[in-house]
C-alpha positions in Angstrom: 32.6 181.2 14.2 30.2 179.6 16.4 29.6 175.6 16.1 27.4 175.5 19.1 24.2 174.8 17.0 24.0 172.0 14.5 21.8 170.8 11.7 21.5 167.4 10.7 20.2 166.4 7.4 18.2 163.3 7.8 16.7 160.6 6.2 15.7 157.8 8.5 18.4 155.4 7.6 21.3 153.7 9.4 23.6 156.8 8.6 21.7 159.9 8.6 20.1 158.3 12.5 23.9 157.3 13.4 24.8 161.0 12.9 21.5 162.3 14.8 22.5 160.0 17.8 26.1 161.7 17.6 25.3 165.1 16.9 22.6 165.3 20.4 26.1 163.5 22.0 28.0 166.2 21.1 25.8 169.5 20.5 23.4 168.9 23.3 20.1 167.7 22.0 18.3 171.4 22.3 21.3 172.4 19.6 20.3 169.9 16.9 18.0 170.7 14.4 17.4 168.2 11.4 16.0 168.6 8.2 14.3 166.0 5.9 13.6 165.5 2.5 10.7 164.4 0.0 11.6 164.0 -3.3 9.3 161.5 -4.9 11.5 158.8 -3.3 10.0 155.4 -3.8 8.9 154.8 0.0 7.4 158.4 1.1 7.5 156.1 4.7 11.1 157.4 5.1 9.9 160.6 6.0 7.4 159.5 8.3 10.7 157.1 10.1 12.3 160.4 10.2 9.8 162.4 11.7 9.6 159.3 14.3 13.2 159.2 14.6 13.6 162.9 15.3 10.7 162.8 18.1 12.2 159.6 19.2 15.4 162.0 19.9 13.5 164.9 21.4 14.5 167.3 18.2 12.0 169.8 18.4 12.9 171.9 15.4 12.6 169.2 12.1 11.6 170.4 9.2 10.3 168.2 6.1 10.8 169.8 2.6 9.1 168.4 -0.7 11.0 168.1 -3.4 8.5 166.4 -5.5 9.1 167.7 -8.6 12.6 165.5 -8.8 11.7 163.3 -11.0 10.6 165.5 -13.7 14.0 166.7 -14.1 15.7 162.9 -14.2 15.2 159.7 -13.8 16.4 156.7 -11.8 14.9 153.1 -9.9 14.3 155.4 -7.0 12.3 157.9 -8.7 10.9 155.7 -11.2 8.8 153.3 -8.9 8.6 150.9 -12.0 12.1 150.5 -13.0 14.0 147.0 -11.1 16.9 148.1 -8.9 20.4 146.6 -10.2 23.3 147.8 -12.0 24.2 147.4 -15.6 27.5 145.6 -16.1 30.6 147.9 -16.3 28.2 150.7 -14.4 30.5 152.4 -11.7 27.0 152.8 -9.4 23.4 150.9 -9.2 20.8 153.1 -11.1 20.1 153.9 -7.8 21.8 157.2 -7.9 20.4 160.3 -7.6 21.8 163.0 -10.2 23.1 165.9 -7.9 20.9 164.6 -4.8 23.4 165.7 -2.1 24.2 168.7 -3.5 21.0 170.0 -3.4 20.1 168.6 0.4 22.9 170.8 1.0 22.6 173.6 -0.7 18.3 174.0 0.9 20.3 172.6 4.5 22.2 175.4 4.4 20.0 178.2 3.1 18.0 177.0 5.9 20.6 176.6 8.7 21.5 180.2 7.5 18.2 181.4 8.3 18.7 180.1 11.8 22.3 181.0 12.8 23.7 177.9 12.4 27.3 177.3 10.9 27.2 173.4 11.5 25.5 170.9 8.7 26.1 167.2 9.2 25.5 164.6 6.8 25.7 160.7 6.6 28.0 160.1 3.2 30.9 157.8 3.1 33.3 157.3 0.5 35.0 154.1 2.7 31.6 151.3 2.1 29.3 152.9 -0.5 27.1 152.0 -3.8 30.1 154.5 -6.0 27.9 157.3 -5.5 29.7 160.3 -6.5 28.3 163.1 -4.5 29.2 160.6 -1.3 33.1 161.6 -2.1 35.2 163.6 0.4 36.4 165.9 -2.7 33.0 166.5 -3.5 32.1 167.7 0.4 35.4 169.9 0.5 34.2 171.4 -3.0 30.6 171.7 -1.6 31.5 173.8 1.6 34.1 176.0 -0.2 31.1 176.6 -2.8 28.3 177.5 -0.2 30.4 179.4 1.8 31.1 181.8 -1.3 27.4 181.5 -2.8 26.3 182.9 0.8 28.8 184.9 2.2 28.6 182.9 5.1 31.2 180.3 7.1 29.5 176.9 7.0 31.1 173.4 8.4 29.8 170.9 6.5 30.4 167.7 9.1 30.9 163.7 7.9 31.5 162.1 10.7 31.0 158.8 8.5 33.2 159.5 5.8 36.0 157.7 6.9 33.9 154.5 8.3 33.1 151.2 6.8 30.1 150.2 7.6 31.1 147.7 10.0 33.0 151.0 12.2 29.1 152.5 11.5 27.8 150.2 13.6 30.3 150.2 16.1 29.7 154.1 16.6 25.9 153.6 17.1 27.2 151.2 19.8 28.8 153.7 21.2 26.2 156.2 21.2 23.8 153.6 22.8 21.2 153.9 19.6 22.5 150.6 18.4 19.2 148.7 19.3 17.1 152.0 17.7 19.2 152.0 14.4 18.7 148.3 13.6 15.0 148.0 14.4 13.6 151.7 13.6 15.2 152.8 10.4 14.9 152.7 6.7 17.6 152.0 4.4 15.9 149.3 2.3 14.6 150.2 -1.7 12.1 148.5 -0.9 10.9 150.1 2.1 11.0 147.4 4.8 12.1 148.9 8.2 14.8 147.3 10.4 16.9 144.4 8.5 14.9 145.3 5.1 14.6 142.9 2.4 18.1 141.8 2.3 18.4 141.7 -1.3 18.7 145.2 -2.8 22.1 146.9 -2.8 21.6 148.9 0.5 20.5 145.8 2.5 23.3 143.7 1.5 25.9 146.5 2.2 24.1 146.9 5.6 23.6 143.3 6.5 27.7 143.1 6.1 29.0 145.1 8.0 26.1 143.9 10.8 27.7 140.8 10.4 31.4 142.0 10.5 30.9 144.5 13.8 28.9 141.9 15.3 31.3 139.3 14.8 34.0 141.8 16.2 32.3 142.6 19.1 31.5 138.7 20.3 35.3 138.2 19.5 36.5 141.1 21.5 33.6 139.8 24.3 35.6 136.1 24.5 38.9 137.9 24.5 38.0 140.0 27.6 36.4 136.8 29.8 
């Protein structure tokens, strides 16, 4: 099988852009492609991030796909623009959650990588720091990949390079891969669709602005130590 070529399914956030920065790393940046996705979201400014994002990283091959009948089939504070952004007491996840969002991404990521020759899709899901989404789950990956491999006749690798992180380890990989600086400043994880350190108040800003914190305070440790 040939892993020589890789999509990346991306959103404009800290995770999707952490996994763009590592995939041109790895793949060379003329192997990546990334694909991006508008679902009636409630900040259509993520895709535009993306598309800047992508350009930023010299992906010539990035293609948007609307999904903007989402919200006719369920509903949830990010498709319904009105609803306040929290989680109900003894809910295992904010109502935040997309039903079967990820599962989709991959299934039209890989009908689309298919088309291309690629066997490689990467996305951004954790199961180590995350809101108790469900499609973010290892199990659910593995299941994914064995399912889309059958459905198509065809050998994809579905790549989480995140999985394992906390969000803290996130950070430190962006280091790594020199887009530290770009992922703080230049993407969009907040609900409420402020770039960079966001709002600092919704569920994905806090879990963000923690493990800043944590890597940060890590790093000027480790910088003392070495002096």
């Amino acid at each position: 099988m040939k892993t020589d070529r890789v999509l990346v399914i991306l959103s404009g956030g800290q995770d999707s852009t952490t996994c763009l920065a590592k995939a041109c790393r790895d793949y060379g940046t003329e192997n990546v492609s990334a694909i991006t996705f508008f679902y009636g979201q409630r900040h259509s400014l993520e895709v535009e991030v993306a598309e800047r994002l992508a350009r930023h990283f010299g992906i010539a091959d990035h293609k948007v796909v609307s999904l903007d009948w989402y919200a006719s089939l369920t509903t949830n504070a990010l498709l319904n623009h009105t609803q306040p952004i929290g989680k109900d007491a003894g809910a295992s996840c904010p109502n935040t959650v997309v039903d079967g969002r990820n599962l989709l991404f991959l299934l039209i990521a890989a009908i689309h990588a298919k088309s291309k020759g690629i066997h490689d899709l990467m996305i951004g899901v954790s199961e180590t720091d995350f809101s108790g989404y469900p499609d973010c789950r290892d199990v659910f990956v593995k299941s994914c990949n064995v399912t889309l491999n059958l459905a198509m006749d065809y050998e994809f690798r579905i790549l989480t390079p995140l999985m394992d992180l906390s969000k803290a380890e996130t950070w430190e990989l962006a280091d790594e891969l020199g887009a530290f600086d770009l992922i703080r400043e230049q993407t969009l994880t907040c609900y409420n669709g402020i770039i960079g350190s966001g709002c600092g108040e919704c569920p994905s800003c806090r879990l963000r602005e923690k493990g800043l914190r944590e890597y940060l305070a890590r790093r000027t440790k480790g910088a003392g130590e070495a002096k």
